[in-house]
C-alpha positions in Angstrom: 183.1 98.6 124.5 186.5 99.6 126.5 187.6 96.0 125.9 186.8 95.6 121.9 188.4 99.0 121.3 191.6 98.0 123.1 191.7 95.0 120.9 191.2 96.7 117.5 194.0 99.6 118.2 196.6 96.6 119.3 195.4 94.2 116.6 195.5 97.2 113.4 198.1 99.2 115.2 195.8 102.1 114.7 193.8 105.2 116.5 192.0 105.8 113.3 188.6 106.1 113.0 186.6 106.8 109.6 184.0 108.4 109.8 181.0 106.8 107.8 179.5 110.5 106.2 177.8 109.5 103.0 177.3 112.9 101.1 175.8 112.4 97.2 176.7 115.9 96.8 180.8 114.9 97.1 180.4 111.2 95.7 181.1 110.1 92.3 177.9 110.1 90.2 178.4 106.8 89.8 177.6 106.0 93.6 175.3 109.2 94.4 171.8 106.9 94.9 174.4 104.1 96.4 175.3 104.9 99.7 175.7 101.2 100.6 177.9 100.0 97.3 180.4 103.6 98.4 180.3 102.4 102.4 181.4 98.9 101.1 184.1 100.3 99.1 185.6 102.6 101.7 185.5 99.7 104.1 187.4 97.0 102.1 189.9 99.6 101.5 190.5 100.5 105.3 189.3 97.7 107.4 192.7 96.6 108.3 193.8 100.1 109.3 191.0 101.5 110.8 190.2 100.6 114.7 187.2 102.0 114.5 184.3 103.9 112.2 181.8 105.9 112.7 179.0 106.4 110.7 176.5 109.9 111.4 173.4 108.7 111.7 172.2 112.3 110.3 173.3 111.6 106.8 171.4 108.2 106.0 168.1 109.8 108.3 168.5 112.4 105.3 167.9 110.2 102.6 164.7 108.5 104.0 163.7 105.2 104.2 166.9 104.0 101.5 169.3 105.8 103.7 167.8 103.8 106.6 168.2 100.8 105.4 171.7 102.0 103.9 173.1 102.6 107.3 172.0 99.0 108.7 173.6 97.0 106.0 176.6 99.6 106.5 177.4 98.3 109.9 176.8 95.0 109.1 179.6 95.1 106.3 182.3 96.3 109.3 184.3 93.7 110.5 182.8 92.3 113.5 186.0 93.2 115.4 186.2 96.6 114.6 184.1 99.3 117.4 181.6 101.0 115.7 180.4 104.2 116.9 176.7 105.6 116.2 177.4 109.5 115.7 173.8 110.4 116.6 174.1 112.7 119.5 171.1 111.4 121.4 170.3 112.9 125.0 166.1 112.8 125.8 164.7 112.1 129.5 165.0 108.4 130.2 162.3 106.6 128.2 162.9 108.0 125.0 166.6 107.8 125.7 165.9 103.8 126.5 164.5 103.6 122.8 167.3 105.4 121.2 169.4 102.9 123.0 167.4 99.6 121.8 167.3 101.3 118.1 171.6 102.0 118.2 172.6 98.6 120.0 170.0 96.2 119.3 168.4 97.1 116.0 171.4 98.6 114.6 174.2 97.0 115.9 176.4 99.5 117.2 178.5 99.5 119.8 178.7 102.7 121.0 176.3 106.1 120.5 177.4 109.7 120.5 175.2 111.1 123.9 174.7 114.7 124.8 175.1 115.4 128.3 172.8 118.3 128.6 169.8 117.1 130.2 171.8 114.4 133.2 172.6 111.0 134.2 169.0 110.2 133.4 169.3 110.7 130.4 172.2 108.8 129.3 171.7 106.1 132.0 170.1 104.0 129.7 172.6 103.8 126.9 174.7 101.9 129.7 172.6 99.1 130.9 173.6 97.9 127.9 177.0 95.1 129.0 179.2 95.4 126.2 177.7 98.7 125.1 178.8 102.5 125.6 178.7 106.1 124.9 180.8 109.1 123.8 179.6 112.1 125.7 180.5 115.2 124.5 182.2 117.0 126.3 184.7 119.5 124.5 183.1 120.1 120.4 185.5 121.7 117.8 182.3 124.0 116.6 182.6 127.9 117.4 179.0 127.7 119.0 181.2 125.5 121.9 181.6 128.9 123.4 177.7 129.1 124.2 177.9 127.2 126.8 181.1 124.5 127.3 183.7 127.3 128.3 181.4 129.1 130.8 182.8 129.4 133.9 181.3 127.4 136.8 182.1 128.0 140.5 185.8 125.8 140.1 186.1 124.7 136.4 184.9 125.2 133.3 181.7 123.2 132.3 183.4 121.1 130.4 185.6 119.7 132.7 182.7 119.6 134.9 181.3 116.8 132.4 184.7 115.0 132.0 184.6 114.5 136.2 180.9 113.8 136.0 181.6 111.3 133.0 184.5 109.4 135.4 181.5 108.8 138.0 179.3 107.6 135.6 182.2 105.0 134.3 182.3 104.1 137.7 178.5 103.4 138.8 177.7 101.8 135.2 181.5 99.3 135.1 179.6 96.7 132.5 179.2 99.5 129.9 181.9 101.8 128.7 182.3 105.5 128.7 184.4 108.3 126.4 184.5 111.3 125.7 184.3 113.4 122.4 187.0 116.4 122.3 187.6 118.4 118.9 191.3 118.3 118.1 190.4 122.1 116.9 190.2 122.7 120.8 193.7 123.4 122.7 191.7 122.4 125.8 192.8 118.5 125.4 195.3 118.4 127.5 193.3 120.1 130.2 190.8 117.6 129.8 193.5 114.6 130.1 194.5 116.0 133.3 191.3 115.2 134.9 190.4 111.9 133.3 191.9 108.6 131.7 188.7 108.1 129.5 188.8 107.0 126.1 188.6 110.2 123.4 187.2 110.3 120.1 188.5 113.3 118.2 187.0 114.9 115.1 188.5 117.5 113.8 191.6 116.8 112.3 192.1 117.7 108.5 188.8 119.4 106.6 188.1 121.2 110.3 192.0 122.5 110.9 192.6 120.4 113.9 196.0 120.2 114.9 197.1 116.3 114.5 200.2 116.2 116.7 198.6 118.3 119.8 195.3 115.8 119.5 197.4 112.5 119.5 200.0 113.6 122.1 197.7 115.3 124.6 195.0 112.7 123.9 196.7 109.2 124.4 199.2 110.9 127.5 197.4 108.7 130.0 194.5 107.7 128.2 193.7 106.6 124.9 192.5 109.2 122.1 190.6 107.8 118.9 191.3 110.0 116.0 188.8 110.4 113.6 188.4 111.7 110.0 185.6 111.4 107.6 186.0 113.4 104.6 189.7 113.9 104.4 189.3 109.6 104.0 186.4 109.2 102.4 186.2 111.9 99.9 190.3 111.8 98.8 191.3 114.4 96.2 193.1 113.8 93.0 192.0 111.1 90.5 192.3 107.7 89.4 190.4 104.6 91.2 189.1 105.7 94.4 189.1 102.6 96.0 193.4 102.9 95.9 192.9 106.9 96.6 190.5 106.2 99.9 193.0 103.4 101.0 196.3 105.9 100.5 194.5 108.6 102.4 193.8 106.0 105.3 197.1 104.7 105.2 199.0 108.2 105.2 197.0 109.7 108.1 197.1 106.0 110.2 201.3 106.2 109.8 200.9 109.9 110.6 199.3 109.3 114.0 201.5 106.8 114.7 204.7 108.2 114.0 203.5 111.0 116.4 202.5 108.7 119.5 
């Protein structure tokens, strides 16, 4: 995983990642029972800016058996040397965590899952026995229910950097697979989070959810590298005319924007 994203961000000269979200209830009526005709549109128009997509797994589960099949013939339209990241926040005790894997990286085609950390090692284990393969853990979210539980204060740190340190043991027991960790731009924690380890982030956040862009990119790629991710802002552009040209502008202005800032 470490090794394909490293080659997308040199070969687009890009930290963007577009995020897949297929919502009738924003499309054009034209695409509303056409979730793979809309995907294959936003990904002509972007595919030579974005290093990476991520489609949410929730949104095409929501539209039954269609969305399904939607989202597998999504990920087969991205460029096969482009990451793609399954936003499906798994995390179940071993077994059912092994199925999850087999359904994200060999049924799917992904090549990396959004994991939950909650329930231990054994639970996300078996999303990197995978070679080639990895996860994004969470570790710092951008919601305001974050404060339940990944701010609480343990005996030296706060939780979440107790799963950033944990995370950088995992990267080193599993070194076939690839680790990251997910980070809301909308927290001011990233930096803290930087200090304590050089894994990849992907950050949502930035645009619809008020996430600072400048503090995400520069805290996020000092010492590491920081994917920057936006779905609707991207794929749901406002104004009018040919959305094809009005997804592509969006792409473009936010991929010059994070690079004029690194």
């Amino acid at each position: 995983m470490i090794a394909k994203l490293k080659a997308s961000v040199a070969k687009r000269n890009s930290l963007l990642c577009v995020g897949l979200d297929f919502d009738p209830s924003k499309t054009d009526e034209r695409y509303r029972s056409s979730p793979l005709e809309y995907n294959r549109i936003v990904i002509e128009a972007t595919k030579d800016l974005a290093c990476a997509y991520k489609p949410n797994a929730a949104f095409y589960e929501a539209l039954g058996m269609k969305g399904l099949e939607a989202l597998e013939k999504t990920i087969k339209l991205i460029p096969s040397d482009t990451l793609i990241i399954l936003d499906a926040k798994r995390g179940d005790i071993g077994n059912t965590s092994k199925m999850y894997a087999k359904a994200a990286f060999d049924i799917l085609g992904a090549d990396a899952v959004t994991v939950s950390p909650y329930m231990g090692e054994d639970s996300v284990s078996p999303f990197l026995e995978f070679p080639g393969k990895g996860v994004f853990v969470l570790c710092l979210t951008s919601n305001k229910g974050a404060q339940d539980f990944q701010k609480l204060k343990c005996p030296e740190r706060y939780l979440y950097l107790e799963v950033a340190l944990k995370c950088n043991a995992w990267a080193k027991a599993h070194p076939e697979a690839g680790i990251g960790l997910v980070i809301g731009a909308t927290q001011q924690e990233i930096a803290a989070v930087r200090g304590v380890t050089a894994l990849p982030f992907l950050v949502p956040g930035v645009g619809a959810q008020g996430g600072d862009l400048e503090t995400a990119v520069k805290e996020g790629n000092r010492g590491g590298l920081a994917l920057i991710n936006a779905s609707r802002g991207i794929i749901y552009p406002e104004g009018k005319g040919d959305i094809a040209v009005r997804i592509r502008a969006a792409a473009l202005e936010l991929r010059d924007g994070i690079n004029k800032v690194k």
